[in-house]
MMTF fields as JSON, N, C-alpha, C and O atoms, coordinates in Angstrom:
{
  "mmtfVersion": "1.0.0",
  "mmtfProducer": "UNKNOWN",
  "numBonds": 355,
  "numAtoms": 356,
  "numGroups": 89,
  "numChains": 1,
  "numModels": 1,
  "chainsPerModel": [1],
  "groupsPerChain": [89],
  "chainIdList": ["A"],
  "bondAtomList": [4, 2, 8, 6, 12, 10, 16, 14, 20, 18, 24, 22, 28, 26, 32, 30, 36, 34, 40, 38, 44, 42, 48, 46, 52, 50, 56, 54, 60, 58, 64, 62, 68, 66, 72, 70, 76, 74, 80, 78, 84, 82, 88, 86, 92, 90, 96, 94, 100, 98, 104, 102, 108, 106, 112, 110, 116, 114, 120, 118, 124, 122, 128, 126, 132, 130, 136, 134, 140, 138, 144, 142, 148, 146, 152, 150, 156, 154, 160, 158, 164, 162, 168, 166, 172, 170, 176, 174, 180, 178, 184, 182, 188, 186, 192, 190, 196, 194, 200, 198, 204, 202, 208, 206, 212, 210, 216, 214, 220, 218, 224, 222, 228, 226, 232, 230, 236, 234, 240, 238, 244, 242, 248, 246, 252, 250, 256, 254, 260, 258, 264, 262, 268, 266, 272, 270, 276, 274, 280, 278, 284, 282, 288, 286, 292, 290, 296, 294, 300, 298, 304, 302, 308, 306, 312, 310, 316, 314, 320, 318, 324, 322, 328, 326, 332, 330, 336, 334, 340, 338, 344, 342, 348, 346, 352, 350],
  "bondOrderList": [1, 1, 1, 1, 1, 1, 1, 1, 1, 1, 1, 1, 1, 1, 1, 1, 1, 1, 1, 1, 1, 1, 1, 1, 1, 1, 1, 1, 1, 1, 1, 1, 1, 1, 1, 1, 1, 1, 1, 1, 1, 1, 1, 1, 1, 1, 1, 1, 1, 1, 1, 1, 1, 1, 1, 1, 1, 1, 1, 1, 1, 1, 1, 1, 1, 1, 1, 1, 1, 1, 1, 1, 1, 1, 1, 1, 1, 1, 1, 1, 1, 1, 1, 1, 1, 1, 1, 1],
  "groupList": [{"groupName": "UNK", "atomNameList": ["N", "CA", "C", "O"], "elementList": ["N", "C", "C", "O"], "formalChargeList": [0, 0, 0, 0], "bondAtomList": [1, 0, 2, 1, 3, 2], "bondOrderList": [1, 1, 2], "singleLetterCode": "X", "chemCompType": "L-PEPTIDE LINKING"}],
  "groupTypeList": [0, 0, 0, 0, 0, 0, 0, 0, 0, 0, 0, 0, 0, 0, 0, 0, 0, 0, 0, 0, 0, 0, 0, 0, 0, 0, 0, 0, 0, 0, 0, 0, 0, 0, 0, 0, 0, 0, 0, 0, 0, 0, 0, 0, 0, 0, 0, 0, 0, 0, 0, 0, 0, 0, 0, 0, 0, 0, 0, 0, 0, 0, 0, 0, 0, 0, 0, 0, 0, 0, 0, 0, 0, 0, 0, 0, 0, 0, 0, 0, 0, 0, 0, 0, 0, 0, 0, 0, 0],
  "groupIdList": [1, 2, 3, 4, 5, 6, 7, 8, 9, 10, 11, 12, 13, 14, 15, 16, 17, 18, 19, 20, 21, 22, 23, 24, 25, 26, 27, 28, 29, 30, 31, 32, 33, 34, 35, 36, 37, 38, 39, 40, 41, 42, 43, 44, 45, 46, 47, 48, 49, 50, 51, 52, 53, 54, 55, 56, 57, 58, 59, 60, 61, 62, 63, 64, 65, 66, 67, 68, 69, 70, 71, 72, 73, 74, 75, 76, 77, 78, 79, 80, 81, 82, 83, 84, 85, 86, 87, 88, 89],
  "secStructList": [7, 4, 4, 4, 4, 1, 7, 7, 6, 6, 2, 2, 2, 2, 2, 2, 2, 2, 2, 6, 6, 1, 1, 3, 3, 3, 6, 6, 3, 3, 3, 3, 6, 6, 3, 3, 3, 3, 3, 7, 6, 6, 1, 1, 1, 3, 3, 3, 3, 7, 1, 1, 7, 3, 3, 3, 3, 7, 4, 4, 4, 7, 7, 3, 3, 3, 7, 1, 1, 2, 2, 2, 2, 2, 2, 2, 2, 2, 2, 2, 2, 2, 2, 2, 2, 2, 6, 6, 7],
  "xCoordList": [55.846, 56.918, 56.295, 55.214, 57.111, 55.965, 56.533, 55.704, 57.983, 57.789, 57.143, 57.447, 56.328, 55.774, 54.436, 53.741, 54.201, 53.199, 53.72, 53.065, 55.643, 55.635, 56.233, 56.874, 56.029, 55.914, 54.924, 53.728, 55.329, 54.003, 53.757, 54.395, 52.815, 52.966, 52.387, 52.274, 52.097, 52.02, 53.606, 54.088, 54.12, 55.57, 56.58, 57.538, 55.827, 56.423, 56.367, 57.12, 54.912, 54.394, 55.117, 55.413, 55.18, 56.198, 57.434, 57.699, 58.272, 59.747, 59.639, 60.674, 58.367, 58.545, 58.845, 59.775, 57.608, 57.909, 58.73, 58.635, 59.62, 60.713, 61.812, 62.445, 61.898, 62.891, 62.447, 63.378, 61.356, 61.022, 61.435, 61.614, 61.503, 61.816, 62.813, 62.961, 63.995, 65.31, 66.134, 67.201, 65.655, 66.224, 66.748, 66.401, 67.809, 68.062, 67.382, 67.462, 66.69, 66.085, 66.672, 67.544, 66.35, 67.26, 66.298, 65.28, 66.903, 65.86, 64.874, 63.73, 65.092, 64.77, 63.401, 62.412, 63.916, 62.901, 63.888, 65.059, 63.377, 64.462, 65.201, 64.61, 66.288, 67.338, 67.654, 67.895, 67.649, 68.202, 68.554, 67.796, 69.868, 70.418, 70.118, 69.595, 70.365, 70.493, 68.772, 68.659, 67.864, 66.469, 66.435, 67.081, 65.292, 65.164, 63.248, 62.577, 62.732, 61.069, 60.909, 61.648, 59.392, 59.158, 57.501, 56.8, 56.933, 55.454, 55.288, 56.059, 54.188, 53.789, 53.194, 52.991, 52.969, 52.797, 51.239, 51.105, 50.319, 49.197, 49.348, 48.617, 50.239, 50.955, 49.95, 49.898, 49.41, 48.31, 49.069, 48.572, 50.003, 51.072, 52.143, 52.232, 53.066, 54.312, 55.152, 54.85, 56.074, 57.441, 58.646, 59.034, 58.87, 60.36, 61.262, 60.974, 62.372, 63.447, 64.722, 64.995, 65.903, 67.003, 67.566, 66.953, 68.526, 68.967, 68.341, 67.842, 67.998, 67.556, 66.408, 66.1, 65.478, 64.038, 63.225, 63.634, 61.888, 61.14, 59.272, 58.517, 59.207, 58.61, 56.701, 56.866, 55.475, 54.824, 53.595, 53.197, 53.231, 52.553, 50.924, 50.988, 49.661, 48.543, 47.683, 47.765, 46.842, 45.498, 44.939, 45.004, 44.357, 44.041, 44.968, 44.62, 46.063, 47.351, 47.736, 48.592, 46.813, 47.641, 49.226, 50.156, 49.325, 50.842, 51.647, 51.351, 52.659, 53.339, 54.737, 55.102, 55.547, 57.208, 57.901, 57.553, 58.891, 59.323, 60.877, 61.603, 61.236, 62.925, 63.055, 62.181, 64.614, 64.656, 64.779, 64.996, 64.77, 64.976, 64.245, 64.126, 63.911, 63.921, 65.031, 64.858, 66.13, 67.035, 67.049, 67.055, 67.055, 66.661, 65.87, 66.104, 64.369, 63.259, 63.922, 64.19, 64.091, 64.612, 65.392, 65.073, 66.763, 67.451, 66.449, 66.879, 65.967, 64.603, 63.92, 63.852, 63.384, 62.631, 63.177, 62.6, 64.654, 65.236, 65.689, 65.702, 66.24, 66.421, 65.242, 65.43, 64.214, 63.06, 62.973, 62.876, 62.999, 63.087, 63.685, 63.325, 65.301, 66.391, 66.488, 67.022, 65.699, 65.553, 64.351, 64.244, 63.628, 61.884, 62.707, 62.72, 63.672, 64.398, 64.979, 64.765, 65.845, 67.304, 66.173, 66.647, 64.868, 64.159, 63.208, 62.699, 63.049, 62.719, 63.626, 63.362, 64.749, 66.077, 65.45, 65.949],
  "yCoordList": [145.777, 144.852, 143.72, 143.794, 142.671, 141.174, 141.693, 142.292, 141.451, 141.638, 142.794, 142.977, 143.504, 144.378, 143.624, 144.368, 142.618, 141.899, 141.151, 140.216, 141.341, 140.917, 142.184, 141.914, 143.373, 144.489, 144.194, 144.347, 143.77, 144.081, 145.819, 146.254, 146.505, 147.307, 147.818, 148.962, 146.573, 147.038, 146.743, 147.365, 146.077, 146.171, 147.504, 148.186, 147.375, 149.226, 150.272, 151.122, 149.679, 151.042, 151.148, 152.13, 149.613, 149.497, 150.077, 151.051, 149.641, 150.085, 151.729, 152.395, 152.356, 154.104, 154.334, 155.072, 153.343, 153.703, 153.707, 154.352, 152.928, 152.645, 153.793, 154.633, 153.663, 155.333, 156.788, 157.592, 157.198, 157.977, 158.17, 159.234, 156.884, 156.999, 156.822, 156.984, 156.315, 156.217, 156.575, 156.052, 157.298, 157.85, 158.996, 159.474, 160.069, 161.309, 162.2, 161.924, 163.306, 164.153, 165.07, 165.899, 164.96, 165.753, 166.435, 165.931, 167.496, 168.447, 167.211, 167.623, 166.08, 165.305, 164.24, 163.628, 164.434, 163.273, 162.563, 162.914, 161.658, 160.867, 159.894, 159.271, 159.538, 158.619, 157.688, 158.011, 156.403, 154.883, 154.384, 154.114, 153.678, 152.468, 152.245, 151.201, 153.191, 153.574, 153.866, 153.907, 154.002, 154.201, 155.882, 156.545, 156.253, 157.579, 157.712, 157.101, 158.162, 158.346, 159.296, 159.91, 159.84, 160.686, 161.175, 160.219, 162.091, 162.355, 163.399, 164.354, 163.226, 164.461, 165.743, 165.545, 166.821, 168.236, 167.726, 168.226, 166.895, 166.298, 165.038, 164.758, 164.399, 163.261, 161.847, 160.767, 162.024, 160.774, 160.285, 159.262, 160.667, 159.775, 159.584, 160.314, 158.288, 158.441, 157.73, 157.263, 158.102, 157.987, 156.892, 157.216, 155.828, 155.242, 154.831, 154.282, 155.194, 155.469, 155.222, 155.289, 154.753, 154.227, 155.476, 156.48, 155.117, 155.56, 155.324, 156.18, 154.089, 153.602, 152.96, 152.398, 152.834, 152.67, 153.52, 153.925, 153.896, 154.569, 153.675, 152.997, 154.016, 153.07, 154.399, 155.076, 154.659, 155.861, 154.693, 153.695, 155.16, 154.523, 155.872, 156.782, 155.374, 156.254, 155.91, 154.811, 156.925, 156.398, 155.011, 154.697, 154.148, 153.079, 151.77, 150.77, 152.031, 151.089, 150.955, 150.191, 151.974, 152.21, 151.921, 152.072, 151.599, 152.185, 151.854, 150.894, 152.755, 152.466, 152.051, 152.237, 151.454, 151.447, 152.129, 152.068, 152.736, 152.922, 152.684, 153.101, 151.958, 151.536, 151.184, 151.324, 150.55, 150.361, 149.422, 149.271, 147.935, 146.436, 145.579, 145.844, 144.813, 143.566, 143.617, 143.626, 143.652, 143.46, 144.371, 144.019, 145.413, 147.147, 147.062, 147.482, 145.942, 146.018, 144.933, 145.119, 143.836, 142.936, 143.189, 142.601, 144.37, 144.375, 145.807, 146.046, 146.151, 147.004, 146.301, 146.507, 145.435, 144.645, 143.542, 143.153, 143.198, 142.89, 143.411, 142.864, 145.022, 146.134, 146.662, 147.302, 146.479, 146.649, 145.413, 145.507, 144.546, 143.303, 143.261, 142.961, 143.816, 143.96, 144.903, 144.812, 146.152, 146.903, 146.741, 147.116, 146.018, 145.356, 144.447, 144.747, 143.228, 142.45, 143.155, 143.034, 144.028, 144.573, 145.471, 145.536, 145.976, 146.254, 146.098, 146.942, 144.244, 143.448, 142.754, 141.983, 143.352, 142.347, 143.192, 142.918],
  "zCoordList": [73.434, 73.836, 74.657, 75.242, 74.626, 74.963, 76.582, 77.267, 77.193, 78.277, 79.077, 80.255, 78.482, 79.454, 80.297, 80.989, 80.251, 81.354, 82.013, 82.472, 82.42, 83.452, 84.379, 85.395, 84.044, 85.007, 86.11, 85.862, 87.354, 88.426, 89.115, 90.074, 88.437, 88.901, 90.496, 90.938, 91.104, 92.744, 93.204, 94.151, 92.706, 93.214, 92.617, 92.979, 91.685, 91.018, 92.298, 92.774, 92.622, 93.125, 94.992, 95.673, 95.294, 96.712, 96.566, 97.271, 95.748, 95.454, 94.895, 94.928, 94.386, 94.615, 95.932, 96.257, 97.313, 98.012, 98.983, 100.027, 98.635, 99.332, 98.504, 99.143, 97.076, 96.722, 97.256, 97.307, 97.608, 98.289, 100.048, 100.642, 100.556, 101.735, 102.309, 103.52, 101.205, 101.548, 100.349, 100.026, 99.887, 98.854, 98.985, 100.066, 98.071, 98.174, 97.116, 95.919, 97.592, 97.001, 95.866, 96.129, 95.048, 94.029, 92.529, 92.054, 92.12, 91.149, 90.23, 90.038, 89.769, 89.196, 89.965, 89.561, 90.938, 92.192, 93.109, 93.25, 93.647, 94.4, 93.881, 92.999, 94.111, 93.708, 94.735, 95.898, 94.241, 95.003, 94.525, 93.593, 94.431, 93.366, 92.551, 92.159, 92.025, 90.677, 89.943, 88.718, 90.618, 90.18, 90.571, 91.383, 89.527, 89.95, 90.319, 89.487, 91.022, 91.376, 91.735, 92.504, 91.03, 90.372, 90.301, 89.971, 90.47, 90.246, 89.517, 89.42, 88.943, 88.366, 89.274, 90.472, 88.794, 89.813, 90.78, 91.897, 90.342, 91.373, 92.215, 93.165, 91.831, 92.551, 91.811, 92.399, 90.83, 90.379, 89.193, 88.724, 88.644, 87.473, 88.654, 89.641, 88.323, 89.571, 87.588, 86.49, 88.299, 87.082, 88.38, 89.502, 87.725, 87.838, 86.734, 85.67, 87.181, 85.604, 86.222, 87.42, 84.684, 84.853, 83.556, 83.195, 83.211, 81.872, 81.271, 80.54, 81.21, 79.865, 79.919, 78.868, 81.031, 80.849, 81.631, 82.719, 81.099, 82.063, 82.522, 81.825, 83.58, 83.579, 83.864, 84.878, 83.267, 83.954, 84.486, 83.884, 85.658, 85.859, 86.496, 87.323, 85.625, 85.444, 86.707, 87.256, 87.144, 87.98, 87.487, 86.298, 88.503, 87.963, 87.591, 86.964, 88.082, 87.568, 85.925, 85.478, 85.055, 84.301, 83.904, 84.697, 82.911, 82.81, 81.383, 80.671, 81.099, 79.737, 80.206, 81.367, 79.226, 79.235, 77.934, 76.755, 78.48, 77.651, 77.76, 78.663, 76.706, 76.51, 75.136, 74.28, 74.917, 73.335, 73.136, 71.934, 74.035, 73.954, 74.998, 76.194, 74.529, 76.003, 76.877, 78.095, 76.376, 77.699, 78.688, 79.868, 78.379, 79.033, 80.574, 81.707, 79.636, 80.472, 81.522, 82.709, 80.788, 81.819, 83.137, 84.17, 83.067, 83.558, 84.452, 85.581, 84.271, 85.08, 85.93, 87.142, 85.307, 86.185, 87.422, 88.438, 86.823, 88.143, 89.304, 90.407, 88.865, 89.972, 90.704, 91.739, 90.32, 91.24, 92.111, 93.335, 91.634, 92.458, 93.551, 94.689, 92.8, 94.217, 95.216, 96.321, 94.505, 95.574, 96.881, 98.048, 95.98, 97.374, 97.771, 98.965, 97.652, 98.708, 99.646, 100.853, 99.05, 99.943, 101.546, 102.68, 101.221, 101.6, 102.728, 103.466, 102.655, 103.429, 104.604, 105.527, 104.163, 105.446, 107.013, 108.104]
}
């Protein structure tokens, strides 16, 4: 998918940490407006996800997407956005 190079994944990787730290813990990982974050059992893959996109991100900044449209990603990539603003007040 063309928009997957405008994923920044150090801002991926801020807004895990902000769902982790104000987020609610739940069998799945943590949950924040509407994002869900996520690691694997060594903590070196981290997972952020919606319904409808997932985002994995590998050692090394790796990383894949997975969704079924551009718009999907789009509307992903702005909720990360909004959640690193709402973040900064």
């Amino acid at each position: 998918m063309d928009l997957e190079h405008r994923v920044d994944i150090k801002q991926a990787l801020r807004v895990f940490e902000i769902i982790t730290r104000k987020g609610e813990k739940t069998e799945e990982g943590w949950r924040y407006r509407g994002l869900t974050a996520s690691t694997d059992f060594d903590g070196y893959t981290v997972f952020l996800r919606t319904a409808s996109v997932e985002l994995t991100i590998f050692f090394h900044n790796k990383f894949t997407v997975d969704c079924r449209n551009a718009m999907e990603l789009e509307e992903f990539i702005g909720l990360l956005e909004k959640v690193e603003r709402s973040d900064s007040r």
